[in-house]
C-alpha positions in Angstrom: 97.5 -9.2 -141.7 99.0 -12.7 -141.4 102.7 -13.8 -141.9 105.1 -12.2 -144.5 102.4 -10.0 -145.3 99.9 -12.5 -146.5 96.1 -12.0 -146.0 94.2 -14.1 -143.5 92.6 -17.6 -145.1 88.9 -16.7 -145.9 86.7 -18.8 -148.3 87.3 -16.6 -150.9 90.6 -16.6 -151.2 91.1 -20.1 -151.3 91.0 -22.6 -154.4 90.6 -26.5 -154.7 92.5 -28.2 -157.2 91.9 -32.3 -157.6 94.1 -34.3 -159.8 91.8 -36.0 -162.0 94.8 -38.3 -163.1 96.0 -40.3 -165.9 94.6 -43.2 -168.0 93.9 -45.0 -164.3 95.8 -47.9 -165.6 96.4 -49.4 -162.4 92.1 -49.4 -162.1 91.2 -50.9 -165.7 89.1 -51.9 -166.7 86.9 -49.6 -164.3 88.3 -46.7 -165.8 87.8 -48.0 -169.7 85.2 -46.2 -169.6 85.4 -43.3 -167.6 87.8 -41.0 -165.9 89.4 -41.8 -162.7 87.5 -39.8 -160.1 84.1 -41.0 -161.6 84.4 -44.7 -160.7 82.2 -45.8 -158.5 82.7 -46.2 -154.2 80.4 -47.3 -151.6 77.2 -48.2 -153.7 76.4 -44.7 -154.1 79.3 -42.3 -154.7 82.4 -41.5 -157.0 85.8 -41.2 -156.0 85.8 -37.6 -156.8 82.7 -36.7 -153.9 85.4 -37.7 -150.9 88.2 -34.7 -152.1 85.1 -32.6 -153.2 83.7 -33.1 -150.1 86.4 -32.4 -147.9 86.8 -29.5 -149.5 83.1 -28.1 -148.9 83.3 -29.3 -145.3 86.5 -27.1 -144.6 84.8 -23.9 -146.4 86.9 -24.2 -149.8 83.7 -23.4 -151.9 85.9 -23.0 -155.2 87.2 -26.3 -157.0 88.4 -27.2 -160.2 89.1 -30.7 -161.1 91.8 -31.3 -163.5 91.0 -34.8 -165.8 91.7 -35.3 -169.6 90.2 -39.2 -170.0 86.8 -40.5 -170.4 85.5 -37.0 -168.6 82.1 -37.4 -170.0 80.9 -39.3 -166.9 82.3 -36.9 -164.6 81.3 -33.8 -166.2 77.6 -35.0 -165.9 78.1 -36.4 -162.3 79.6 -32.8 -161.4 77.1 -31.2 -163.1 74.2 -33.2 -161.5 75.5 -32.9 -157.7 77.3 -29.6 -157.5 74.8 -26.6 -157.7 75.8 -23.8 -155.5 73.3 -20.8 -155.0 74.3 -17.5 -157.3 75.0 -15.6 -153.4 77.4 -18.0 -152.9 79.7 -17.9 -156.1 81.2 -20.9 -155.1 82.2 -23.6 -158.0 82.9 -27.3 -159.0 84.2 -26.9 -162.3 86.2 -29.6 -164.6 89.8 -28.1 -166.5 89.9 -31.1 -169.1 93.2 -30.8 -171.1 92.8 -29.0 -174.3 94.8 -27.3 -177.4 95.1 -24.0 -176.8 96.5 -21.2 -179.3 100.4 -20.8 -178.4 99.7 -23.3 -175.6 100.7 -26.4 -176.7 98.4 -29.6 -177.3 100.2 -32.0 -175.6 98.4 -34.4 -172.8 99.3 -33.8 -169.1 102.5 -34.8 -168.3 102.6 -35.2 -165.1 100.7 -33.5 -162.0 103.1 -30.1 -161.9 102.5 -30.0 -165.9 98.6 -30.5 -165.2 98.6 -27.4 -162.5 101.2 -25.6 -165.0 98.6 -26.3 -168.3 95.7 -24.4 -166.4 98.1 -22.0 -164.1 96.2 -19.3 -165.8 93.0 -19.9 -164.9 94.1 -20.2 -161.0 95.7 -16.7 -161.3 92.7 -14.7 -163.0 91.2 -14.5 -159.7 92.4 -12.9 -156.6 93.1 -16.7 -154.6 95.8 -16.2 -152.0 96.4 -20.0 -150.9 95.6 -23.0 -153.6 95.0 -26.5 -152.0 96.3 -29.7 -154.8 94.2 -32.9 -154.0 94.5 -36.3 -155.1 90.9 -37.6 -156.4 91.9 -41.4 -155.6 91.8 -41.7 -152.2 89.6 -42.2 -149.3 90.0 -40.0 -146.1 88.4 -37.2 -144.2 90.2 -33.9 -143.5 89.4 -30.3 -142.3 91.4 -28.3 -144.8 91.4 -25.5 -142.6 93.9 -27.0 -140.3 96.2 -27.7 -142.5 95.7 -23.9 -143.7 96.3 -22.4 -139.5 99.4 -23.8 -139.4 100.5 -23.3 -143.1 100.4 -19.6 -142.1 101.1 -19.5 -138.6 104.8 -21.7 -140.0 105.3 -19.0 -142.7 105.3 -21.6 -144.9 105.2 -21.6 -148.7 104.2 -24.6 -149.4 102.7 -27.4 -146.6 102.8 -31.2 -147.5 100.4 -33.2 -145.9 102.2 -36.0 -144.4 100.8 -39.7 -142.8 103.0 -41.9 -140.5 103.3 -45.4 -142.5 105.7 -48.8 -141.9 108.4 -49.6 -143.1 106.7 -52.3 -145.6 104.9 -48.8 -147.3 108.1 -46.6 -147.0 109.2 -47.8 -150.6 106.3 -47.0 -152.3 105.8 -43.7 -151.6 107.1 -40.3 -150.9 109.1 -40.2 -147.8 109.9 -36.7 -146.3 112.1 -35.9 -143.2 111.3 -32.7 -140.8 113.1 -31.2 -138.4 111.6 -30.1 -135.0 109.8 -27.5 -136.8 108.2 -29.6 -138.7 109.9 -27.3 -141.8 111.1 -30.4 -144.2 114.9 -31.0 -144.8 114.4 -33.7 -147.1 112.1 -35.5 -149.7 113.0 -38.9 -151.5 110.0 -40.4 -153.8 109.9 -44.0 -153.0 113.1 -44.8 -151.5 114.5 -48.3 -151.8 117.9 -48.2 -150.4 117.8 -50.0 -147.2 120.8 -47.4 -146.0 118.6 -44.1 -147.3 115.2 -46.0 -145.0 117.3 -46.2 -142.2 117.9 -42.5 -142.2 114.6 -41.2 -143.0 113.2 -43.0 -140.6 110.9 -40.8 -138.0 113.1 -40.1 -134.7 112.7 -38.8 -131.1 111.2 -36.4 -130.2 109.0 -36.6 -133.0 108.2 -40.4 -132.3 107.1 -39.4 -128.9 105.1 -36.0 -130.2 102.7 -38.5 -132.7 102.8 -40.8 -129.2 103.7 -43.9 -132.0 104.9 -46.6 -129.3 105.5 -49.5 -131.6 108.8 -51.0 -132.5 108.5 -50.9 -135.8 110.0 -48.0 -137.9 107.8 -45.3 -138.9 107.9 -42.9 -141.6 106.7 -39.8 -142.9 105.0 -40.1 -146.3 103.2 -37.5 -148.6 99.7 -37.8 -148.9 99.5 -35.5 -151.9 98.3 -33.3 -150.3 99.7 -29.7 -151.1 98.7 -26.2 -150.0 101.0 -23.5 -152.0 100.8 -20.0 -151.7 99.7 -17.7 -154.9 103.0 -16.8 -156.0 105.8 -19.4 -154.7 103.2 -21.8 -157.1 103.7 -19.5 -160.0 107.7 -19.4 -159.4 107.9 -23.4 -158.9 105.9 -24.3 -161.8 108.0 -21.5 -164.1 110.0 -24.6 -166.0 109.2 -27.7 -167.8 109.5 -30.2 -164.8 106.5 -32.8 -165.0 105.6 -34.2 -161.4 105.3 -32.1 -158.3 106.8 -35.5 -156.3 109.5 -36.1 -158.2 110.8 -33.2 -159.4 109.2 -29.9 -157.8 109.3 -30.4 -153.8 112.7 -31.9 -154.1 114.1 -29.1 -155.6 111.5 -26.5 -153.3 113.3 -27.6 -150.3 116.1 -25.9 -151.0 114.7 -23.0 -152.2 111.4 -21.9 -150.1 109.8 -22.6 -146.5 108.5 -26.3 -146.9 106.8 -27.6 -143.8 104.8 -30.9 -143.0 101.2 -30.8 -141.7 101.3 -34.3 -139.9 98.1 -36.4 -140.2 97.2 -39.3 -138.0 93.8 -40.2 -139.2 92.5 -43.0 -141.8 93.7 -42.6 -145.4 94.2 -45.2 -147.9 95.2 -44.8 -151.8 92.6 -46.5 -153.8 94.3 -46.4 -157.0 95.0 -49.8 -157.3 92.4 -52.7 -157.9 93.3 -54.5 -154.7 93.0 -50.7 -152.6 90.2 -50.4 -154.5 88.6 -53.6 -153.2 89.6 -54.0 -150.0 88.8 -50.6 -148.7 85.2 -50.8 -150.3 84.7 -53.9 -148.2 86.0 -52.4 -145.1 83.0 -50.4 -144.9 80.6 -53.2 -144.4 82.1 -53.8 -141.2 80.0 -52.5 -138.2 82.7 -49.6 -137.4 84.8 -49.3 -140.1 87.8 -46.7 -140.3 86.5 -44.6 -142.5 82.8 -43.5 -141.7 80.4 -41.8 -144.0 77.8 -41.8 -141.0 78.9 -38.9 -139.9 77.1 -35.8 -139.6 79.2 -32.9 -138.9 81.5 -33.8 -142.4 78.9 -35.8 -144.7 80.0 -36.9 -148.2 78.3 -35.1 -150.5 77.2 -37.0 -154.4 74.1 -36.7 -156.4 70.4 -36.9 -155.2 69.2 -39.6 -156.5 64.9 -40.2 -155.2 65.2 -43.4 -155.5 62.5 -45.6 -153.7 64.1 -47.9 -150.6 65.4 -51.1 -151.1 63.5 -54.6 -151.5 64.7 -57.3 -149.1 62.6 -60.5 -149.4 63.3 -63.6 -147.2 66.9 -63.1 -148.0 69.9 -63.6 -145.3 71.8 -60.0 -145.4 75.5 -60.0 -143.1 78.3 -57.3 -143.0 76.6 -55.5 -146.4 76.0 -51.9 -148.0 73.0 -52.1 -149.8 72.5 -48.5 -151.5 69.0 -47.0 -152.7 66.5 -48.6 -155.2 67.8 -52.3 -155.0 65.7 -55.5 -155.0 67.2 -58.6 -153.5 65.1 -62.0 -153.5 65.4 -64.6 -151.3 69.5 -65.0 -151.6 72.2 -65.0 -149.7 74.9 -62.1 -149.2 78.0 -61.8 -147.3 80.8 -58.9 -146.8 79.7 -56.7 -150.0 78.5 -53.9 -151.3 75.5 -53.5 -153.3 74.9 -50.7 -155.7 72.1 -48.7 -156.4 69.3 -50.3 -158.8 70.9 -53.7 -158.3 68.3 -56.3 -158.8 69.7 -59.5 -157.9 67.5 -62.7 -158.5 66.9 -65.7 -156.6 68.7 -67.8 -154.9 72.2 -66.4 -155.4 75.0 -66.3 -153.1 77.5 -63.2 -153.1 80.7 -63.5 -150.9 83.2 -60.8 -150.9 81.9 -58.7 -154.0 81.5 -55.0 -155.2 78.0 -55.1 -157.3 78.2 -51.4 -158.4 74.7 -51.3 -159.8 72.8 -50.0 -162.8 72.6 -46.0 -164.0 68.5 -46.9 -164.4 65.9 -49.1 -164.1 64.9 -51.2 -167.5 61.8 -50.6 -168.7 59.0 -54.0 -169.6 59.9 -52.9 -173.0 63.9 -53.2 -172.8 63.4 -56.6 -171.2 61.4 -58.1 -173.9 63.9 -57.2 -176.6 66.8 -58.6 -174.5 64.5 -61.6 -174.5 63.9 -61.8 -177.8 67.8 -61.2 -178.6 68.7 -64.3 -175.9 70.4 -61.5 -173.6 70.0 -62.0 -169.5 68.4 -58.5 -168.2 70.7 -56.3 -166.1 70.7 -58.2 -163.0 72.5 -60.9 -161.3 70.4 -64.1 -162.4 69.0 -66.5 -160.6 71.2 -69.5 -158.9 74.0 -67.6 -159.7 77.3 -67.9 -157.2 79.7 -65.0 -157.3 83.1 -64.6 -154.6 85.4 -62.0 -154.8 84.8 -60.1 -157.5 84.0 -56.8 -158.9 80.6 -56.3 -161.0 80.7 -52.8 -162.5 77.6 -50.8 -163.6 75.0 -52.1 -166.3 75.9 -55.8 -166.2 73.9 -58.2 -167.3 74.6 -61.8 -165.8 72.5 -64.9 -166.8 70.9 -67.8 -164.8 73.6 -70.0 -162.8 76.4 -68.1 -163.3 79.5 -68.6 -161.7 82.3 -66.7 -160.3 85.4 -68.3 -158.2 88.2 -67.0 -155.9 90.9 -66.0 -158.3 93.1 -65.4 -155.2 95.9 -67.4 -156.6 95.5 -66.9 -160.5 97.5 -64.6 -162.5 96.5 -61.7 -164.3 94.4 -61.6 -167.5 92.3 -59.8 -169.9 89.4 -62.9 -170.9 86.1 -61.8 -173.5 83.7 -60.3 -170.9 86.0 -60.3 -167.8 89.8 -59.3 -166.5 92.0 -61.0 -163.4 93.8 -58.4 -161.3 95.1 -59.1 -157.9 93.2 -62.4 -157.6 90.2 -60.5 -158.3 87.3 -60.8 -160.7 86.8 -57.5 -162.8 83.4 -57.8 -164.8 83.8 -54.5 -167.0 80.8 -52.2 -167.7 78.1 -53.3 -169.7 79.5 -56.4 -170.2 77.0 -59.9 -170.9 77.9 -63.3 -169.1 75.8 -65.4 -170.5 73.8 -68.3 -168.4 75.8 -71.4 -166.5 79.4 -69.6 -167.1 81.8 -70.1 -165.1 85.1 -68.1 -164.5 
């Protein structure tokens, strides 16, 4: 038996839960139309394959994601890319908030309500240990780590926890360990320049993560949460909304809280400007985060799509994903999705083309002809820097799109500004010679 009485970790007694989160305000308009985890990443995925993944890689082979927006997307993605065989009996299953008799109707509060509003569904089965994932952000881990040493500390809960700057310290949870590594204190997002000096990371610790700059380092919450079966049901048995704000603070006191300390790449894409910046850090040569890598692949749906078309055009630092044709253009630092078709003659400079859901048939095309509509492509001539072209887009002859970097933000007929940079929705028409 393992600590306190608790069985050892085996794949069946251990549940995935992702966060599908909110309305994804801080990602419109990419999330207008669908739920968080199902935007797009890396020409060919969705944000919800990296925690999905991670989790398959580490042998959790039963996952619920928890989501309540725009889920029709997801549902079919899920459905599409996660088959397991009936031996197996393992699962990828969506919990979308629902009315349920005696239950309540209300939308997710907050992550600890969204865990509470499906508690029941964790408990019918016999899961010892229950692993809470974020689905927005980008990072490789081996779950079962974090799970050794969650027993072996006779912990009841474990917090996954990164070593930022000071400059990050603010915006996030900030927890303090002692030389355990059993945490003595958790502030969400401190502010107060006094409270940062004192949660700073000290000796020995400093030494143990061998962190030899300067600079002060902290310890902040990656969101990551591994809970044992019961001290979950006794947390989560009030009406307290968020599992940062309000449930670790107040576990601290109450139950072994320890700190599984990760030194590895991990970046929030929640934001727009996340979002952006660390899609284009993959077309660099050896970028932090690698999906070449064999022993952990990411996992998404199998697609048979033919190769990409190249012709006479002058490719640098780019992702170009399955089925794409690109004619004699010109494209730098970007990421092209899969079925783009872009025209000729075009430049793209620092842009996410996220591609089309299929290929338009001779028919289609003729009708947008008739009806004055550019096809779903990038059309000929057109220039396009730093910007963000979501699925199904249709963009005319000689288009333009400029650096926005020092623009405000703002909500135009067929486009949005956020963070400097260009946000052409789904679906959306820009007809020929616009410029933004």
């Amino acid at each position: 038996m393992s600590p306190l009485g608790l069985r050892p970790v085996t794949p069946a007694n251990v549940l995935g839960v992702i966060m599908g989160g909110g309305e994804g305000r801080r990602l419109f308009p990419l999330t207008k139309e669908r739920a968080k985890p199902a935007v797009p990443i890396a020409g060919k995925y969705r944000l919800v394959d990296i925690p999905i993944s991670n989790c398959i890689n580490s042998n959790i082979r039963h996952i619920y994601i928890l989501t309540q927006f725009n889920s029709t997307s997801l549902h079919r993605h899920i459905h599409q890319s996660y088959a397991f065989d009936r031996f197996s009996r393992g699962f990828v299953e969506i919990l979308a908030a629902q009315q349920t008799t005696g239950g309540g109707s209300s939308w997710y509060q907050g992550t600890a309500d969204a865990v509470r509003q499906n508690l029941r569904y964790f408990l019918e089965q016999d899961y010892e240990y229950i692993v809470i994932l974020s689905g927005d952000q980008l990072y490789r881990m081996d779950f079962r780590k974090v799970l050794q040493q969650h027993v072996e500390s006779y912990a009841d809960i474990t917090i996954a926890a990164i070593p930022v700057a000071r400059s990050e310290a603010s915006s996030v949870g900030v927890l303090q360990v002692n030389e355990e590594k059993r945490i003595v204190r958790f502030v969400e997002k401190p502010r107060d320049l006094k409270l940062l000096d004192e949660l700073k990371i000290q000796d020995p610790l400093l030494s143990h993560l061998r962190i030899t700059s300067s600079d002060d380092h902290y310890l902040a919450s990656m969101g990551i949460y591994v809970f044992n079966r019961e001290i979950l049901r006794k947390v989560l048995d009030n009406d307290k909304t968020d599992f940062g704000n309000h449930i670790i603070p107040d576990a601290i006191g109450r139950h072994r809280v320890s700190a599984y300390i990760f030194q590895g790449y991990w970046e929030d894409v929640g934001t727009i400007r996340s979002f952006f910046d660390a899609n284009l850090a993959l077309c660099s040569l050896k970028p932090s985060f690698n999906f070449f890598d064999r022993d952990a692949p990411v996992y998404t749906h199998p697609r048979f799509l033919p190769a990409s078309k190249l012709v006479e055009s002058d490719i640098r630092n780019a992702l170009v994903a399955d089925g794409c044709v690109i004619l004699r253009s010109r494209i730098e630092n970007a990421v092209i999705g899969v079925r783009s078709f872009i025209g000729s003659d075009c430049v793209l400079r620092d842009v996410i083309l996220m591609g089309c859901d299929f290929f338009e048939t001779p028919h289609e095309m003729l009708e947008e002809d008739a009806m004055g509509i550019p096809h779903m492509s990038i059309g000929r001539g057109s220039r396009i820097e730093r910007a963000i072209i979501d699925k199904n887009v249709h963009i005319g002859e000689g288009v333009v799109i400029t650096d926005k970097s020092d623009s405000p933000d703002f909500d135009g007929p067929n486009y949005c500004i956020r963070d400097g940079i260009v946000i052409v929705p789904k679906n959306a028409v820009i007809p020929a010679n616009t410029r933004i």
